[in-house]
C-alpha positions in Angstrom: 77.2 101.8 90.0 77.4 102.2 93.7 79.2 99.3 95.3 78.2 98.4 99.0 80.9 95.5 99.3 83.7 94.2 98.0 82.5 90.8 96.4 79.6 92.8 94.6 83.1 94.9 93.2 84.4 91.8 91.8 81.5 90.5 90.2 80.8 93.1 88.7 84.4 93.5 87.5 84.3 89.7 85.9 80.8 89.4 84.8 80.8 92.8 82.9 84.7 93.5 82.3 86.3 90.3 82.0 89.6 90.1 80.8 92.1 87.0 79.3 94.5 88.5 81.8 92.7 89.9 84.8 95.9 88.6 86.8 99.2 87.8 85.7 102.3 86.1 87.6 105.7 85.7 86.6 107.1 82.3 85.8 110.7 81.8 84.8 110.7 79.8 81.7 107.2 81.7 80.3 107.4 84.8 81.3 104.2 86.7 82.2 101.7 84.2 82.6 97.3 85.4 82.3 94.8 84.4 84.1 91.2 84.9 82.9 88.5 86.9 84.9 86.3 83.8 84.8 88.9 81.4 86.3 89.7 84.3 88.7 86.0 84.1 89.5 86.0 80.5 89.9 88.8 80.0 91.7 87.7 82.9 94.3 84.5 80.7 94.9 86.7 77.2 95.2 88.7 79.0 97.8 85.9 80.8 99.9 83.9 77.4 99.7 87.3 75.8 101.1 87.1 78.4 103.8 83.4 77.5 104.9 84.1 73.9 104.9 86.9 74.8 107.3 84.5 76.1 109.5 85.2 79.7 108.6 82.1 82.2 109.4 80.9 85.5 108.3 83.2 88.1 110.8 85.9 85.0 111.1 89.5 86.9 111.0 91.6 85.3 108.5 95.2 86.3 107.8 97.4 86.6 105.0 101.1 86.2 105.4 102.4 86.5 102.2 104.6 88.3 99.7 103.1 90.1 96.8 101.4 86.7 94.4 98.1 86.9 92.7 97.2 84.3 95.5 97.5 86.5 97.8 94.9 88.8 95.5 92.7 85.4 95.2 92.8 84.4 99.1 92.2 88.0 100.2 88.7 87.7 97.8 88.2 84.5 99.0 88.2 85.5 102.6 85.5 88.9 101.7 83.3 86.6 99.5 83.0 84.4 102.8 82.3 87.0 104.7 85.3 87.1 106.8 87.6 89.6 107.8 90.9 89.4 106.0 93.5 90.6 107.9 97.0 90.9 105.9 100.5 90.8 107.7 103.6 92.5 106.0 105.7 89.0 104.5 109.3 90.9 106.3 107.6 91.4 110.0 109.7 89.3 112.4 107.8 86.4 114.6 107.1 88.5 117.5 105.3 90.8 115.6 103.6 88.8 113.8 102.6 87.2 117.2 101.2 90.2 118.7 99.2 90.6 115.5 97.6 87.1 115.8 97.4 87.6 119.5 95.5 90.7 119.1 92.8 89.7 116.2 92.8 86.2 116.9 92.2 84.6 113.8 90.7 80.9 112.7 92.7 80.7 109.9 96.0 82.0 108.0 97.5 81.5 104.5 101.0 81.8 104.4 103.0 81.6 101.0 105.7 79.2 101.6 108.2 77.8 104.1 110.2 80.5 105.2 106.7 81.8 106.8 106.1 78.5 108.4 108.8 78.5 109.8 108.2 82.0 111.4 104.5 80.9 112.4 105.1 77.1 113.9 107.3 78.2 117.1 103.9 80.6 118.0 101.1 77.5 117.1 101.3 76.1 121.1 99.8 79.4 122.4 97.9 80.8 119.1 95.1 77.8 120.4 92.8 80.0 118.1 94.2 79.5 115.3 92.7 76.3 113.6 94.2 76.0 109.8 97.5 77.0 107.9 97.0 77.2 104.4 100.1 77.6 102.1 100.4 78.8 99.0 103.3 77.4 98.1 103.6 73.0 99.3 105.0 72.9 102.9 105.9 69.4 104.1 104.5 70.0 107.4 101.5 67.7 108.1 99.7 70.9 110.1 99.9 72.9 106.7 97.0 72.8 104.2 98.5 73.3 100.4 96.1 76.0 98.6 95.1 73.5 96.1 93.8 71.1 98.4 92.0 74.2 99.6 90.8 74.6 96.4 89.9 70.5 96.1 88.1 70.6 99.0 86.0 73.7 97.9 85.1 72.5 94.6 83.5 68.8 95.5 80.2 70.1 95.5 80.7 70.8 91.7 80.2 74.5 90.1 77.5 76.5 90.7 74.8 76.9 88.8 75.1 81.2 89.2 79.3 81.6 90.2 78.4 85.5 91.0 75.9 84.5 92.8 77.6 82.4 94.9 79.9 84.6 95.5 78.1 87.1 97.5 77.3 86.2 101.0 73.9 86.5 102.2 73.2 89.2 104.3 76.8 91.0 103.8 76.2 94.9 103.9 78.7 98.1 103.7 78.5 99.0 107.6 80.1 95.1 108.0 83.9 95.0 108.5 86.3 93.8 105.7 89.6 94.5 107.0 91.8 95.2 109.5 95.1 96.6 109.3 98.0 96.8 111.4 99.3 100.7 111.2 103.1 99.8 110.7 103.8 102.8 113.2 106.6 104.3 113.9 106.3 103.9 118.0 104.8 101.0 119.9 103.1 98.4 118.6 100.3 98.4 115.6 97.5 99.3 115.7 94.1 97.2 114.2 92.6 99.6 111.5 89.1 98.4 111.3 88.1 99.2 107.3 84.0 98.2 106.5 83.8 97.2 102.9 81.6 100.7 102.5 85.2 102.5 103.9 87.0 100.1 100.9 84.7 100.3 98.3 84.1 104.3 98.6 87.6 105.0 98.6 88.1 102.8 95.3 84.7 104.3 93.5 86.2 107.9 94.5 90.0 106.6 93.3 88.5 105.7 89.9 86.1 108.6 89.5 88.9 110.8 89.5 91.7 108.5 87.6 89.2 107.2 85.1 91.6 103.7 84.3 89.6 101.7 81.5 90.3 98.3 79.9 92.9 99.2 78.5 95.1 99.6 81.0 97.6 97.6 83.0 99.8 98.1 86.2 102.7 96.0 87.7 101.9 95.3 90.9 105.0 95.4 93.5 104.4 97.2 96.7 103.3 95.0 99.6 99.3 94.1 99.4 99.5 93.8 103.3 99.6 98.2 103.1 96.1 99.3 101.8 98.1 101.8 99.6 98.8 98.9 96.8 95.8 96.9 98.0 92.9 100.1 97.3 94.9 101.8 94.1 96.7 98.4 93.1 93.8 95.7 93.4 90.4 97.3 93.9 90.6 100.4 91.5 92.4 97.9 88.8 89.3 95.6 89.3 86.7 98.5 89.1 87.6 99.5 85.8 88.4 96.3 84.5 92.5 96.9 84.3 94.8 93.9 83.8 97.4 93.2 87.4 100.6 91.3 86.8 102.7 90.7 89.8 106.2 91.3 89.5 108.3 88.4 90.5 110.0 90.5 93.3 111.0 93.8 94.3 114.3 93.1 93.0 113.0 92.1 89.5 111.1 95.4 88.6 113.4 97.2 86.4 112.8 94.2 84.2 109.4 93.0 85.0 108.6 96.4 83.5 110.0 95.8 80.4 108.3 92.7 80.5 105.0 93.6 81.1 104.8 97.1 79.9 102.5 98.8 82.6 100.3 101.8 81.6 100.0 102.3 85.2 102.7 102.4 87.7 101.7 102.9 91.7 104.8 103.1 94.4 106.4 105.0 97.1 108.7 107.9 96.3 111.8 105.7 97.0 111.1 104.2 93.4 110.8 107.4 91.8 114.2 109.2 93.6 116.5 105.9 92.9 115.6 106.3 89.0 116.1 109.8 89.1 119.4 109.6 90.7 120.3 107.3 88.5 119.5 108.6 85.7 120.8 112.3 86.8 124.3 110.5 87.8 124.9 108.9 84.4 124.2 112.1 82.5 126.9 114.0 84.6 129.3 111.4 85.0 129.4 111.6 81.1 130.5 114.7 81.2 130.5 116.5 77.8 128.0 116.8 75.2 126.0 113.9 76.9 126.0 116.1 80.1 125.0 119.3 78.0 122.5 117.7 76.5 120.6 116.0 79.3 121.1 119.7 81.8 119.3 121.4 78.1 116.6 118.8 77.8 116.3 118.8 82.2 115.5 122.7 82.1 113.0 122.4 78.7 111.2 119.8 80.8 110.9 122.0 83.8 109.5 125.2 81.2 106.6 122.8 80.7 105.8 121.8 84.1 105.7 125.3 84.7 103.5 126.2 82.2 101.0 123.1 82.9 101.4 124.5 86.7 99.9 127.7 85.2 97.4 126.5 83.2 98.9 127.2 79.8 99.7 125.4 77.1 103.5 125.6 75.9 104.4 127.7 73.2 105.5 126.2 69.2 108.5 126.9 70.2 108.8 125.2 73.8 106.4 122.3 71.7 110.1 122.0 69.5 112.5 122.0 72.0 110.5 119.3 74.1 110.6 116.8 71.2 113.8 117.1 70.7 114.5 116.5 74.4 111.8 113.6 74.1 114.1 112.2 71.2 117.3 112.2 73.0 116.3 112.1 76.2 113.5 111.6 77.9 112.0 108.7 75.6 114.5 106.7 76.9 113.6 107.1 80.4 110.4 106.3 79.3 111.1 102.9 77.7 113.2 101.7 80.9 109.6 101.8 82.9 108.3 99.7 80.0 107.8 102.4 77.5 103.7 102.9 78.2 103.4 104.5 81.5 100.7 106.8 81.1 99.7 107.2 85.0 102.1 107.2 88.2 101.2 107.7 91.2 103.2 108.1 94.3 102.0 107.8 98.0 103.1 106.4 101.6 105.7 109.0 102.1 106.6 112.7 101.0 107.9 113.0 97.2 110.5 115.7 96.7 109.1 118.3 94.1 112.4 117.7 92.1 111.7 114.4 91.8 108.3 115.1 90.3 108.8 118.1 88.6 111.7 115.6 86.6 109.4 113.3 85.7 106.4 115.3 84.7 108.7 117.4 82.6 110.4 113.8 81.3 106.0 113.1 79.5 105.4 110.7 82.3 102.9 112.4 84.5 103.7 111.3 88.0 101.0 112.3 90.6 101.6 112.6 94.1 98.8 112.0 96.5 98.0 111.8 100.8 96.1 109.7 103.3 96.6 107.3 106.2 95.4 103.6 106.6 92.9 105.1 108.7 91.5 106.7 105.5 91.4 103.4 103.2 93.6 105.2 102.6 93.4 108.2 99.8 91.8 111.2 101.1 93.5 113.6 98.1 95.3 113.2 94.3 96.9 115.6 92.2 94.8 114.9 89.1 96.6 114.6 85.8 97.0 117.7 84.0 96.2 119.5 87.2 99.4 118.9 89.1 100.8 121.8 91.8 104.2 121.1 92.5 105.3 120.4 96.4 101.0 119.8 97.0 99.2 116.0 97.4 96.9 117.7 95.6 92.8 118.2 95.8 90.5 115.9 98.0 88.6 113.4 96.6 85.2 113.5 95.8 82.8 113.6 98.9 85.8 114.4 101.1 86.0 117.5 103.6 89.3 118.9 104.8 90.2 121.4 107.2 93.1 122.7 108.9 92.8 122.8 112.5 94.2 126.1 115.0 97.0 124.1 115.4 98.3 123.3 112.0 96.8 120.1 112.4 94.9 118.3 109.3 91.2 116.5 109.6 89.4 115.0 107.3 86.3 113.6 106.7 84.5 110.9 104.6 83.2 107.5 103.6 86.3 106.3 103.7 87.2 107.3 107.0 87.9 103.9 109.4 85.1 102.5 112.4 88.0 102.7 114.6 90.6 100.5 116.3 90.5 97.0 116.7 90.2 96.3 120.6 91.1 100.4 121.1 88.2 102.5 121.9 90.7 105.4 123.4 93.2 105.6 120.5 89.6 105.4 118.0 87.8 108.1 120.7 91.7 110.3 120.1 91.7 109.7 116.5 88.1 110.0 115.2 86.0 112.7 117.0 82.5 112.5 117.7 81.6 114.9 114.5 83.4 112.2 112.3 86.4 114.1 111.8 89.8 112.3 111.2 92.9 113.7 113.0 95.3 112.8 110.8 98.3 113.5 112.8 100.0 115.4 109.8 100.7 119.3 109.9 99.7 121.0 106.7 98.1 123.7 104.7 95.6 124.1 102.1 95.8 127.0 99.5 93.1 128.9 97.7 92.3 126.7 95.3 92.5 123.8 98.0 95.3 122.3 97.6 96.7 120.6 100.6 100.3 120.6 101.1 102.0 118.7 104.1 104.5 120.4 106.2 105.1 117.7 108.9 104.4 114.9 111.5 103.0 116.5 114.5 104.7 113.6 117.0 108.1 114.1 114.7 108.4 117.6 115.8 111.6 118.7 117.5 111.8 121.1 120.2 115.4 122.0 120.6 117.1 123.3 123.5 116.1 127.0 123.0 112.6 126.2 122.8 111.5 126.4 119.2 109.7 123.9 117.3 111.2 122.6 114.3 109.7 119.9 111.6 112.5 117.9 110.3 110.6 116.3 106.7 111.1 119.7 105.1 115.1 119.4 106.1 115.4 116.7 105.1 113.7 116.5 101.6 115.8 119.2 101.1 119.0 117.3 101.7 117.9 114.2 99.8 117.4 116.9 96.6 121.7 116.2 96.7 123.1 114.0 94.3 125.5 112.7 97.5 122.7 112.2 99.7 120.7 108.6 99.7 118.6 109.6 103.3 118.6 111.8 105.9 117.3 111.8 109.4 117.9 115.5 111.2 117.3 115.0 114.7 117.6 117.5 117.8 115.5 117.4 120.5 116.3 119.3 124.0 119.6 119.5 121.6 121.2 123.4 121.2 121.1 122.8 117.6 120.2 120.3 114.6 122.3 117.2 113.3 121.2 115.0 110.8 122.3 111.6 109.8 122.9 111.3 106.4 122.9 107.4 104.1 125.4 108.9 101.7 124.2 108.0 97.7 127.2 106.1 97.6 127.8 105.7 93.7 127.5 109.1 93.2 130.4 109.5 95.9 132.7 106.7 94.8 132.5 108.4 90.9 133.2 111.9 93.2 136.0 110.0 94.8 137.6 109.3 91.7 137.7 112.4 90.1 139.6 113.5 93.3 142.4 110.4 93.7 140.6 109.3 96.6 140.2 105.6 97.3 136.7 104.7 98.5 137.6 100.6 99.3 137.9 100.9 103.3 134.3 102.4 103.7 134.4 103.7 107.6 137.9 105.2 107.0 137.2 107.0 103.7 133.5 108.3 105.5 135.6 109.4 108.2 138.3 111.2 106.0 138.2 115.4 106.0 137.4 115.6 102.3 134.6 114.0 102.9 133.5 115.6 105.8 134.5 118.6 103.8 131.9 117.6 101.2 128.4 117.0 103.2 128.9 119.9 105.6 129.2 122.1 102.3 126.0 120.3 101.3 124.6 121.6 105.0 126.2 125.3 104.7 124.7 126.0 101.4 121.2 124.1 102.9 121.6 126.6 105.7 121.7 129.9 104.0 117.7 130.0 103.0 117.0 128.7 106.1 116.2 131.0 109.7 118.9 130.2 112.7 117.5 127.5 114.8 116.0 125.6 111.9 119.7 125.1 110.3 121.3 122.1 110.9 124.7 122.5 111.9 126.4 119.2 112.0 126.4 115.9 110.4 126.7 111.7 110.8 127.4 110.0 107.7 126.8 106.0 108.1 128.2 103.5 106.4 124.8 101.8 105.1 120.6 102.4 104.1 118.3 102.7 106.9 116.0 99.3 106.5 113.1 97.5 107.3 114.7 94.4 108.0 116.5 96.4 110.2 114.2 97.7 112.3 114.8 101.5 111.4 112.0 101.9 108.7 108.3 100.8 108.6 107.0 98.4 105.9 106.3 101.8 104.0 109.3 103.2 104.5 108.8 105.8 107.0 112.0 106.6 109.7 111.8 105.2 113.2 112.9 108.2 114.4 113.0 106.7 118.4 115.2 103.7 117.1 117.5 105.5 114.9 118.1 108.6 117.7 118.8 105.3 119.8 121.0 103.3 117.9 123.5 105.8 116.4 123.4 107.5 120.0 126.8 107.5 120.5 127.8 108.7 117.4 125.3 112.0 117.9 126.7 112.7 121.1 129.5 112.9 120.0 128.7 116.1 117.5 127.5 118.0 120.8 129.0 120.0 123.3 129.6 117.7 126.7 126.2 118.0 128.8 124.1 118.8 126.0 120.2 116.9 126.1 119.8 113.8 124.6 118.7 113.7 121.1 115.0 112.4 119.8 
């Protein structure tokens, strides 16, 4: 079925695929708790008729402020089956921020989940005069705050309907009409609107599923923020589509168990997930030392033999069959059983996922597929499909999607899923879309024979060092986040005579290396700043730099004392490196690695 908006989607999804646990939230004395497709379905229409008693009309903006709940999943359905715009901000984005947002869309309405978000919105409410109702998830004893169930009240005194699906699809809604926009949590300047139509949404989620082919059987654990379309497309939509169960884990800090818990066949993050289980689990096998240590290297290299072979297109030998379930029995089912023991999908996005990393885990039976797009693209524009992975790629388009490499190295794509534009930004849309529909992604890349696209860099992140060359820094430093000792890395050097990178040091795996050598780790700056381990990381860069041509080695390195954040202001909500704030902040300390006189760094 071709969808045209996103309430025909969910109706379709509950009236021919309904579920006992469409949704699921966390509660701490019951555990996963279901809700039913039909009381989704209800309570989507007592929410959107709360909205149009509030005065809410078809292309109204209406915001969501919220960590991930399933009321954020019911509110943002809510807000499309009234034929508004929904317009979701990330729950860690600081007040001005979120002010500029507001500023810029200008919505009538915003739910917010409880009151550490009211008390980010109510020192803005004097100048958002817009801005007519607050609607909380969560009971906020403010008498400007609407609870959610009084929302709810208020929309069901009329009664039920006599047809729910029918009332949930507003009359004269169409797939040119806007359902979304997203701010771009960019790495300079402020965001930008993303203006997605519900024909970008639902395309991208029809040519999701036609590809992953998720059924009723499945389930995913939903973590990643809804407010980025990666979780909101693959997470909500696609789950929807193909009649998947959601539960929402209780937080971010509660996955390892929520997983357990609720035993996802599907599993969508960022490669951040992926690399902290592999390091852990790489760092307990060779702390162990021993058999335990021989045994996990054995099984390690067996599952690598089979990616290879799947890379090839043949089917491992009786004899590689044996050795992997042996591996599988000693090793890698337990991996397995610590992401809830039914993963049989993951899918990785947002950011670049070291081919080690991958390569581990498809070799470990869970076959992890890494995939590409932008917000601007709703967002997937390609997928490795399962079985059909290429290591170090983000695989093959999606169906009904062009790609091309530009003269310059430069990526465009094209498609139904590709964005109308910028909200209030005709330059940046007329700079970012051209006039033959063609998406400039922004990303530097290739595409082989068989058309797979692989992603060499960030055009704006390229450096230009002193001498003139152009260097992309991603590659650099995916390679030195493939060490056991290195957490992140941001290799900077522009106008510079030569690379540096800063480097988050893994710091478990360098306290147990600290041991081993009689060194006491305690006093954090001191030990960083001690010559054995300064010894340490630029042996990590030497042995980097030997593959590697002259100006494209980086010759120095900053080791700082904790992660690159978010909440700090260094990361986007998906977890991509200011690069302009971090060259800026640690300054001093780059400087300080270069000759007297030398250009600043970017």
């Amino acid at each position: 079925m071709e969808y045209q908006t996103l309430p025909e989607l969910f109706i379709d999804a509950v009236r021919n695929r309904p579920r006992d646990d469409c949704f699921q939230a966390y509660d701490r004395d019951q555990g996963f708790v279901p809700m039913s497709s039909h009381e989704a379905r209800d309570r989507v229409l007592r929410l959107a008729r709360g909205l149009q008693a509030l005065g809410i009309e078809p292309g109204d903006r209406v915001a969501i402020l919220s960590e991930n709940r399933v009321e954020w999943a019911l509110a943002d359905l809510a807000i499309t089956c009234a034929g508004a715009v929904s317009v979701p901000i990330h729950s860690i984005l600081l007040s001005d921020t979120i002010d500029y947002i507001l500023r810029d869309c200008e919505p009538k309405a915003i739910f917010i989940s409880d009151r550490r978000q009211a008390d980010k919105l109510e020192p803005l409410r004097d100048r958002l005069t817009f801005l007519e109702s607050v609607i909380a998830f969560d009971p906020v004893d403010l008498p400007s705050i609407v609870d959610l169930a009084k929302l709810e009240d208020f929309g069901g005194k009329g009664g039920p309907a006599t047809d729910p699906y029918a009332a949930l699809m507003p009359t004269g809604l169409g797939r040119d009409d806007l359902a979304s926009i997203i701010y771009t949590s960019g790495t300079t300047g402020n965001p930008k609107g993303v203006m997605l139509s519900h024909g970008n949404m639902t395309a991208n989620t029809m040519q999701a599923q036609e590809i992953l082919q998720f059924t009723t059987a499945d389930i995913t654990l939903s973590f990643l923020p809804l407010s980025h379309v990666f979780e909101r497309t693959c997470g909500l939509y696609t789950m929807l589509l193909a009649g998947a169960g959601i539960a929402y884990a209780e937080r971010m800090e509660t996955v390892p168990r929520d997983l357990k818990l609720a035993r996802p066949t599907i599993l969508i993050s960022v490669p951040r997930l992926f690399e902290k289980i592999h390091g852990r689990v790489v760092n307990q096998a060779l702390n162990a030392g021993g058999l335990k240590k021989s045994i996990f290297l054995w099984a390690a290299a067996v599952g690598s033999k089979k990616v290879k072979r799947q890379e090839a297109r043949r089917r491992p030998g009786p004899w590689l069959g044996l050795q992997w379930t042996v591996a599988d029995k000693l090793v890698f089912g337990k991996l397995r059983a610590a992401l809830g023991g039914r993963v049989q999908f993951a899918a990785s996005g947002a950011a670049p996922l070291s081919p080690r990393v991958s390569d581990f885990f498809l070799g470990a039976g869970v076959p992890l597929c890494e995939g590409y797009g932008l917000t601007e693209s709703s967002p997937m524009l390609t997928v490795n499909r399962p079985g059909r992975q290429r290591s170090g790629s983000v695989g093959e388009a999606l169906p009904r999607t062009e790609l091309r490499v530009a003269e310059d190295g430069g990526i465009l794509a094209r498609g139904p899923q590709i964005m109308r534009g910028y909200w209030n930004d005709p330059e940046s849309t007329a700079e970012t879309v051209d006039a033959e529909g063609w998406l400039h992604t922004g990303d530097v890349g290739r595409l082989d024979a068989e058309g797979y696209l692989y992603i060499t860099d960030r055009k704006k992140d390229l450096i230009v060092t002193a001498g003139g060359k152009n260097v992309a820094p991603q590659p650099l430093e995916a390679i030195l986040c493939r060490s056991e000792f290195v957490q992140q890395a941001v290799v900077l050097g522009d106008k510079r005579p030569f690379l540096c990178a800063l480097v988050v040091p893994e710091f478990e795996a360098l306290d147990n290396w600290a041991a081993k050598q009689g060194l006491d780790p305690s006093d954090r700056p001191a030990f960083l700043a001690s010559s054995e381990v300064f010894k340490l990381y630029q042996g990590l860069l030497t042995e980097m730099n030997r593959e590697l041509p002259g100006f494209n080695q980086v010759k120095r390195h900053v080791l700082l004392e904790r992660d690159l954040t978010v909440e700090s202001g260094e990361l986007t909500p998906t977890l991509k490196v200011k690069r302009f704030v971090v060259a800026d902040r640690y300054r001093d300390r780059i400087d300080a690695v270069y000759p007297p006189g030398a250009a600043d760094a970017g």
